[in-house]
FIGUMAR-99261 format. One record per residue (C-alpha): residue number from 1; x negated, y negated, z negated. Coordinates in steps of 0.001 Angstrom, whole numbers. Layout:
FIGUMAR-99261
resi, east, north, up
NUM, X, Y, Z
...
END
This chain:
FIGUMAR-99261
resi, east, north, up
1, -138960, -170684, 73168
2, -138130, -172768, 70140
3, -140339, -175761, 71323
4, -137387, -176410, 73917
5, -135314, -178845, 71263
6, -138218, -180344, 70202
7, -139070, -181173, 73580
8, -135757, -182637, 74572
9, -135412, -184713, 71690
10, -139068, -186137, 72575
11, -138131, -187030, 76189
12, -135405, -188755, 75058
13, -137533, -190993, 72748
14, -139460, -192107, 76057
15, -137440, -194394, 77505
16, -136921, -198009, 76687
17, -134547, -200040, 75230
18, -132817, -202660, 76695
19, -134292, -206462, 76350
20, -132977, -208359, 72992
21, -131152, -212053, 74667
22, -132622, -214755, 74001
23, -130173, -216907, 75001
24, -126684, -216537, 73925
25, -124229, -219222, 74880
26, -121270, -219803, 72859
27, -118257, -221655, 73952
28, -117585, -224960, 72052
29, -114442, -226503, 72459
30, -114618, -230550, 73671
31, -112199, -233018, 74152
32, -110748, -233420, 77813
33, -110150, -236897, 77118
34, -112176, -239460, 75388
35, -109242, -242160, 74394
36, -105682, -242946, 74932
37, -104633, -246465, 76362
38, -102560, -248549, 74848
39, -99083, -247881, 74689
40, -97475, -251380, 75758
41, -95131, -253131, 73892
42, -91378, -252773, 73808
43, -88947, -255438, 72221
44, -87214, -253667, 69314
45, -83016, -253656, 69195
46, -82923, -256385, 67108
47, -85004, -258901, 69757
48, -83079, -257644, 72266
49, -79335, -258115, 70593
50, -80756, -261742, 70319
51, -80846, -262074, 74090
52, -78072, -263360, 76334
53, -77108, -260684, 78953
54, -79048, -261597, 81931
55, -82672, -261981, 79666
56, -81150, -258911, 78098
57, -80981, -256990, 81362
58, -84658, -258487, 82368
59, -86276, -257574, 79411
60, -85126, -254103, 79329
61, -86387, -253480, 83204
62, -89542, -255333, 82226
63, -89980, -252576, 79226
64, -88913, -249886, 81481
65, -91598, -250708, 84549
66, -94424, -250916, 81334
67, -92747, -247412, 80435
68, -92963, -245925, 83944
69, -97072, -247402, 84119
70, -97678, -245279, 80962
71, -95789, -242275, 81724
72, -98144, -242336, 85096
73, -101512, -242766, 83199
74, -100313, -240409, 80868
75, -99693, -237733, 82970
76, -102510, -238310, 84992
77, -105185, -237694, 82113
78, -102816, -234728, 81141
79, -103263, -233459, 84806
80, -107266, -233652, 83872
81, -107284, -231544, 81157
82, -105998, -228839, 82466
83, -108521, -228567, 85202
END
């Protein structure tokens, strides 16, 4: 009658244990996006108090058109890295 805990605690030393991994994959943060492109060039206050008022009002829609084209490519590779 006293072999019963000795008995127990042997059948529970016959099973197995589970497999060690041999593999363990870590997340690594990367970079969504590999470079920036070029911001374009705006004319600075003082080239554009320089200007008479109909360059004036070119110049500034030509800067804001470059604008818009960066905003776009900007948000698009934005848009990527959140996918």
């Amino acid at each position: 009658m006293r072999s019963w805990p000795i008995l127990l605690l042997l059948a529970g030393c016959n099973g197995t244990l589970p497999p060690v991994p041999k593999e363990v994959l870590i997340p690594v943060p990367v970079p969504c996006v590999e470079s920036l492109p070029e911001r374009p060039p705006f004319m600075t206050d003082a080239e554009l108090s320089k200007l008479e008022d109909f360059a004036f009002v070119i110049e500034l829609r030509r800067d804001q058109l470059a604008l818009r084209g960066f905003v776009a490519t900007q948000d698009v590779l934005l848009q990527a890295c959140l996918k």
